[in-house]
N, C-alpha and C positions, 0 to 999 in steps of 0.2 A: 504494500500500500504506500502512495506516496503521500507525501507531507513535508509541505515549506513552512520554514519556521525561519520567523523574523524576529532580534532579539536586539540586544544594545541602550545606551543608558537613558535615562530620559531627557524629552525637549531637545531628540538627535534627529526625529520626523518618522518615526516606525510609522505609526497611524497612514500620517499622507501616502505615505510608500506601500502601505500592507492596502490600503482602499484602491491605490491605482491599478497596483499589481493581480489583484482579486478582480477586478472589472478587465483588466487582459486574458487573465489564464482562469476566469471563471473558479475562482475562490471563494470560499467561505471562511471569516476569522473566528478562531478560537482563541481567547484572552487571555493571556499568560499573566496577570497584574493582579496582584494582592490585594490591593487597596478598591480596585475596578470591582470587587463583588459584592462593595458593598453597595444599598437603597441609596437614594436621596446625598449621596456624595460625589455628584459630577464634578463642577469646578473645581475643588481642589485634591483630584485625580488626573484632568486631563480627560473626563472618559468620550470615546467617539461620541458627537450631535448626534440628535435625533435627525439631519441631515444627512449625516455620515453614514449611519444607520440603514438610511432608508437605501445607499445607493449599493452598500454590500450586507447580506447578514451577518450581526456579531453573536457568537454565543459568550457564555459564562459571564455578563454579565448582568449588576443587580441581581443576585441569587441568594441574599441575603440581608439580614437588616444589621444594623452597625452594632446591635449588642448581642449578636450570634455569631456561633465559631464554627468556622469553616477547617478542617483540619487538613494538614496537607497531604492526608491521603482520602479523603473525600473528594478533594479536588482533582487530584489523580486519577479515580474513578471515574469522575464526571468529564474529564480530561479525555479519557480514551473514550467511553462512550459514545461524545458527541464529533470526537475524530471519527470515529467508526460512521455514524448516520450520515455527513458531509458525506465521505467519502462513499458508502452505499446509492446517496441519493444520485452520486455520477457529477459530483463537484473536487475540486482542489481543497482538502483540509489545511488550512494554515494555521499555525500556532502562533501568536502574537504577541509580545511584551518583555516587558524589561523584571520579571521577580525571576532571576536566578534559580533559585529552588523550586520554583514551578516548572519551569523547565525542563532542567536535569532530572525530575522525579520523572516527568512523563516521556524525555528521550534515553535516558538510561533504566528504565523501569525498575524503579529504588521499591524495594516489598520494606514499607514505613509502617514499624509497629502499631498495632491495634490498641493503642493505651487511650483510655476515654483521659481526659483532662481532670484531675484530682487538686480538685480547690484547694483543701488545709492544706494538702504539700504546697501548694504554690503560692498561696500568703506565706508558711514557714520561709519560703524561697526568698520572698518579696523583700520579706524581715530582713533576712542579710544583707541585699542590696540596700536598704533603709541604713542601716548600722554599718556595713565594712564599706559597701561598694558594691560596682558591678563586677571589679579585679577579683574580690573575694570569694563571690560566687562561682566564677571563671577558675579560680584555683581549685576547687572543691570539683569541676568538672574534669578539673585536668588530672588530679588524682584518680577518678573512679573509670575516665574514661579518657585518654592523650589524644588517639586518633581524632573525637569528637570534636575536643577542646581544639585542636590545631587546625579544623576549617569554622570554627566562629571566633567571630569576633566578640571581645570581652564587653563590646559595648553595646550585642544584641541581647540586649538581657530576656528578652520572650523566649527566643531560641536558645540560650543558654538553659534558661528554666525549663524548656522541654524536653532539653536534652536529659538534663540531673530526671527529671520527671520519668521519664523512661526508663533510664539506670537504676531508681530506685525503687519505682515499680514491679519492674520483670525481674531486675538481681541480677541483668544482665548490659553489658553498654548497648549501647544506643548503633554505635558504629558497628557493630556486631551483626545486630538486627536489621541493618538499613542492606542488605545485599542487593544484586540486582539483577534482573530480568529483561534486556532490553525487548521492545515490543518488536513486532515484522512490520518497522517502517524502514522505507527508503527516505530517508528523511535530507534535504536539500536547506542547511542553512545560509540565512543573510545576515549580517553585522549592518546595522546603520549605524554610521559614527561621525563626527564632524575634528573640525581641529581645536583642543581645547578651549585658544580663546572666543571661537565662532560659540562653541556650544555653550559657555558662559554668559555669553551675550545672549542669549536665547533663551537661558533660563532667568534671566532676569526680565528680560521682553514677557516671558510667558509668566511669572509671579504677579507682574503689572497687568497684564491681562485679566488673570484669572480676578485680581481687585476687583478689576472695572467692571468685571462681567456679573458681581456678586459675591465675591467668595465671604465675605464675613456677614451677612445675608443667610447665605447655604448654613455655615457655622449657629448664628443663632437659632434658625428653624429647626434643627438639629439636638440642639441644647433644650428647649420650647415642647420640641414632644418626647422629651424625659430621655435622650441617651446624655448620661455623665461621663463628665471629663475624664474619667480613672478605664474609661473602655478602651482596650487595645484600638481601635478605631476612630476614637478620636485622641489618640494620641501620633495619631500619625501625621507626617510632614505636610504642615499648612494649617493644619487644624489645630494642632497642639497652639501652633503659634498665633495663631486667630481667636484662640480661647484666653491665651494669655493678655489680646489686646483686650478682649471683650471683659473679662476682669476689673480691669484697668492695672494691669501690672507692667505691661509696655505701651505705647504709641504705636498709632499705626504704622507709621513711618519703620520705625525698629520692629516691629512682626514682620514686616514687609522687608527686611535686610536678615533677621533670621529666617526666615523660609530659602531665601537666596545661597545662603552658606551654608547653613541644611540640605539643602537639594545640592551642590556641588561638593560637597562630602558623600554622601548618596552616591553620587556619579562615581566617587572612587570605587565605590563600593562595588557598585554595579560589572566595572571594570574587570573584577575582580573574578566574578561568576565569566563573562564573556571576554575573555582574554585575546588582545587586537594579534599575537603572535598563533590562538589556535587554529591548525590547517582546515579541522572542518567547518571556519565557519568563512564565508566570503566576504569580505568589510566594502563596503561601496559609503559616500559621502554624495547624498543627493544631489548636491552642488556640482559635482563632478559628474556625475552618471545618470544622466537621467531615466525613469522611471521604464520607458519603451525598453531600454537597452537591458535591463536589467531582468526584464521580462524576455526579452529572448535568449538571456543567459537562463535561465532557469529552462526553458522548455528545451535547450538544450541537454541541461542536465539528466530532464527525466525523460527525454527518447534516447538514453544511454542503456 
């Protein structure tokens, strides 16, 4: 089965690229973005218009509401299943977005422990990072579990705690349990990437945008019909820091400068997962390549 998958950091123009590319080679997107499954949290996501929408189908998104957990092997599930229906219905399944771990779970088929989410453990967890740190908690993983601990970072403390969450659970690491299965795709990846200072520039364009467009608006509707600040959800990039203006604990102006440096710390991150030196993925820079061309590199690919 084939499957293009478009990846790379954000505010680099996957979207523009994966809508062109999908209306050439008759595609259907499948949403690779953490933050994209939640309700009511468009603007500060990025997520495809109701425009965008209308001109390709997207799946997985809005498949949830901001105070429910989506675990990253439901996603997974829901991942291959609706690659499976594109692809039956006689369409191009594309897989789209910049969460790294969404990805890799569904092109290296990672068999991700069945552990439901265990509250008290994870207030006990919280506590730490409250008192020591997130280093703290991070040391405690690197004890029980090195492999785990050595691909996160000390400062995802979610993923950190899921980690320990898992090890302490089963009795067994995490990294142990995470084996893999890759699925029977032919899978054709694209890198969208720009030159760092273009894509800085971009994401500061798009944090100004996303202002104008509403975003601290979105934020209080948000807060209004009862999801709190302490939700994985909304503590994520934009939102955290539009909670804080709405507070009064910063100016707009300064929420508007941390989401900026937030989002390009991000970017490293991003990097990180989609590495500009790996062979399997193809890096094109829209600026440079346009969309046609890029589209008949691909259908090269798959009459190979």
């Amino acid at each position: 089965m084939d499957l293009l998958v478009i990846v790379g950091p954000t505010a680099a123009g996957k979207t523009a690229l994966s809508i062109e590319l999908a209306e050439a080679l008759g595609g259907e997107i499948v949403s690779a973005d953490s933050r994209q499954i939640y309700r009511g949290m468009d603007i500060g996501t990025a997520k495809a218009t109701a425009a965008e929408r209308n001109r390709v189908p997207h799946h997985l998104l809005d498949i949830v509401n901001p105070d429910q957990v989506l675990t990253l092997a439901e996603y997974q599930a829901l991942a291959y299943r609706t690659i499976d229906e594109v692809a039956l219905a006689g369409r191009l399944p594309m897989l789209v977005g910049g969460t790294g771990q969404y990805v890799a779970a569904v092109l290296q088929g990672w068999r991700i422990p069945e552990v439901a989410p265990q509250e008290a453990l994870r207030r006990e967890l919280e506590a730490v990072v409250s008192e020591a740190g997130p280093q703290a908690l991070h040391d405690r993983l690197s004890h029980l579990d090195p492999v785990a601990a050595s691909r996160i970072d000390y400062r995802n403390v979610r993923r950190v705690i899921r980690a320990l969450e898992v090890c302490l659970t089963t009795g067994r690491p995490v990294s142990e349990l995470q084996r893999k299965e890759p699925p029977p795709y032919r899978a054709v990846q694209i890198g969208v990437t720009r030159p760092r200072p273009v894509l800085y520039e971009r994401i500061d364009r798009r944090v100004d945008a996303m202002l104008d467009a509403g975003l601290v608006a979105e934020v209080a509707a948000l807060v209004e019909a009862g999801y709190g600040w302490e939700l994985p959800a909304m503590t994520g990039l934009g939102y955290r820091q539009i909670g804080q203006y709405l507070r009064g604990e910063v100016t707009l102006d300064e929420a508007a400068a941390l989401i900026k440096k937030g989002t390009r710390r991000f970017v490293q991150q991003q990097y990180n997962w989609f590495r500009p030196n790996d062979p399997a993925i193809h890096w094109v820079d829209p600026q440079d390549t346009p969309a046609g061309q890029v589209a008949r590199w691909v259908e090269t690919c798959l009459a190979q």
